[in-house]
N, C-alpha and C positions, 0 to 999 in steps of 0.2 A: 481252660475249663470248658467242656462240654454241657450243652441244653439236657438233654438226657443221657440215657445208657447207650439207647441205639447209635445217638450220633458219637460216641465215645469209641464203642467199640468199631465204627467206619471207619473213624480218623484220629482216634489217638492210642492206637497202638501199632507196630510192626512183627511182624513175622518173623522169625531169628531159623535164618536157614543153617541146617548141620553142617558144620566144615570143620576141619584139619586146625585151621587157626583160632577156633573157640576156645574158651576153657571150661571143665568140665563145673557143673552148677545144679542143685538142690532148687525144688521150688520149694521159698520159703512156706508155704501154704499148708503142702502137704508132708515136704522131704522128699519127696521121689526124685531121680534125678530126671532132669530136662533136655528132650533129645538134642543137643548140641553139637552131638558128632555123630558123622555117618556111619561107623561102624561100632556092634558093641563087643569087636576084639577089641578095641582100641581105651575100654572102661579100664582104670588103673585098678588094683587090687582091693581100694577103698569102696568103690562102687560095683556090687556083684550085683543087683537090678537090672533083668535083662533090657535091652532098649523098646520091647513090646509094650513095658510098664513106664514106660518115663512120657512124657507126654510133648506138646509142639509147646516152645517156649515163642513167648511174645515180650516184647520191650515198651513198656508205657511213654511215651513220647518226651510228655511233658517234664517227667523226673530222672528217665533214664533207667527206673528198677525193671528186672525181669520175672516173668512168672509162668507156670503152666497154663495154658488158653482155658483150659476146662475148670484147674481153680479158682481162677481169675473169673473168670462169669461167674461161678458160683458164689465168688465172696463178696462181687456187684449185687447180687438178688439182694442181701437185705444190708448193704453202705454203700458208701458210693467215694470210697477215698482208696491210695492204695495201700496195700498190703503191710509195703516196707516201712515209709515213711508218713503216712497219715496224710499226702495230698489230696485236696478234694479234686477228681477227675471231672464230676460232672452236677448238676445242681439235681438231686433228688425228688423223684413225684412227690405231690403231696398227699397226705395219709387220708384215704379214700374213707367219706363220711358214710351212713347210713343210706344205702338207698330208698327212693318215696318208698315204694313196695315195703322194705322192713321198717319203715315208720309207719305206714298204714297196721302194717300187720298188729305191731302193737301198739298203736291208738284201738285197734277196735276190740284188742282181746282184753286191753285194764280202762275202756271207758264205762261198761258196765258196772265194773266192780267200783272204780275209785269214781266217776263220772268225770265229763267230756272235758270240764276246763283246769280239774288239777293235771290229767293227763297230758294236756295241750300243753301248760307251763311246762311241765318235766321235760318234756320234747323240746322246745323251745329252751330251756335252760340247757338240756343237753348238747344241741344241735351249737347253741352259742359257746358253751366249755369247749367243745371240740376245734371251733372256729378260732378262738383264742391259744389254745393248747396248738393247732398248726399256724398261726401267724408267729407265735414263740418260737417254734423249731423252724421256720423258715428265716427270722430274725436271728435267731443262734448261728444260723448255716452261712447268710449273710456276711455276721460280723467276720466268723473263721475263714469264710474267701477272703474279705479286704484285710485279715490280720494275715494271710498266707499272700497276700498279694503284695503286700507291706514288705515283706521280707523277703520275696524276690527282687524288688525294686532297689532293698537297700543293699542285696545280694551286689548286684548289676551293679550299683555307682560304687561299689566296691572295689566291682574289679576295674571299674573304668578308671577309678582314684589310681589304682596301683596300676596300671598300664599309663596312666599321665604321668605318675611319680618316673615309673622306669625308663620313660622315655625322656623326661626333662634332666634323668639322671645320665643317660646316653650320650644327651646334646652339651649338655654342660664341660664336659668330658674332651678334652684336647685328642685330637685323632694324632697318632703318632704313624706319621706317616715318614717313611727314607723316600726323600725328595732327590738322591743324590745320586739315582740311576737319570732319573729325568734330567738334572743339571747336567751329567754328563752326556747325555744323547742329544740334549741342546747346542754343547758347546761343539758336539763332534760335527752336528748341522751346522752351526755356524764356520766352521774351521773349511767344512766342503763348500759351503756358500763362498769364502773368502777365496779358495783354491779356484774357483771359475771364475773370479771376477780377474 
């Protein structure tokens, strides 16, 4: 997982260059199909989208899914997980509060009307609802990384389980080897050994 977008989009995706050995792929996003292959004679009869319309597909690192570059930044502007599988790619800005300027503004256009210190509490009560309402969604985003990290992890000693299984299943396992070229090419050495002596 990535700090932000910027650094998501540096380093955690790749470029899927068009080649012969692709297979041909729909971005899940939009459906357009994704330039995968260098020519669009080469589009099977399912895919009439000239290759003008398909866009540069890119591979998300972390999970492996593919998608068009162009829908893919678009569907980062307002999440930050991907498309396919709901991974969180990068940890979300947080939700830009009131700047002074629009708090001033209105402190001074409802101080007259309501005066200075109900005004002030609303602002203050506001300014604090907001503050709690982003420590929640950054607490939410929190838990769903260590419950997505949770289950990479248990992913991993999964496969680690079953590659120690398969392998103590390997070992266990008597090697059926014909020993009985080597016995004979022993004896035939020793037979020339005995002929020079």
């Amino acid at each position: 997982m990535y700090l932000c977008m910027e650094e998501f989009f540096a380093r955690g995706i790749e470029t899927i260059a068009a080649s012969e050995d692709n297979e041909l792929r729909d971005c899940i996003i939009c459906q357009d199909p994704l330039h995968m292959i260098p020519s669009p004679n080469s589009l099977p009869d399912g895919f009439a989208t000239p290759i003008r319309l398909c866009h540069h597909p890119v591979r998300i690192k972390s999970c492996g899914h593919t998608h068009g570059l162009e829908c893919l930044s678009a569907w980062l502007k307002t999440g930050y997980s991907c498309p396919t599988c709901n991974r969180i790619l990068f940890v979300p800005e947080a939700l830009p509060g009131p700047s002074e300027e629009e708090i001033n503004d209105v402190f001074y256009e409802l101080k007259n009307e309501y005066g200075e210190r109900p005004v002030t509490i609303a602002i203050i009560n506001y300014l604090n609802h907001h503050d709690q309402l982003e420590n929640q969604r950054r607490q939410s985003i929190m838990a769903a990384i260590a419950v997505q990290e949770q289950k990479i992890q248990e992913k991993e000693r999964k496969r680690v389980r079953e590659m120690e299984i398969k392998w103590e299943d390997n070992v266990e396992e008597e090697p059926d080897w014909d020993t009985s070229d080597n016995e004979d090419a022993e004896d035939a050495e020793d037979a020339d050994m005995d002929g020079e002596l």
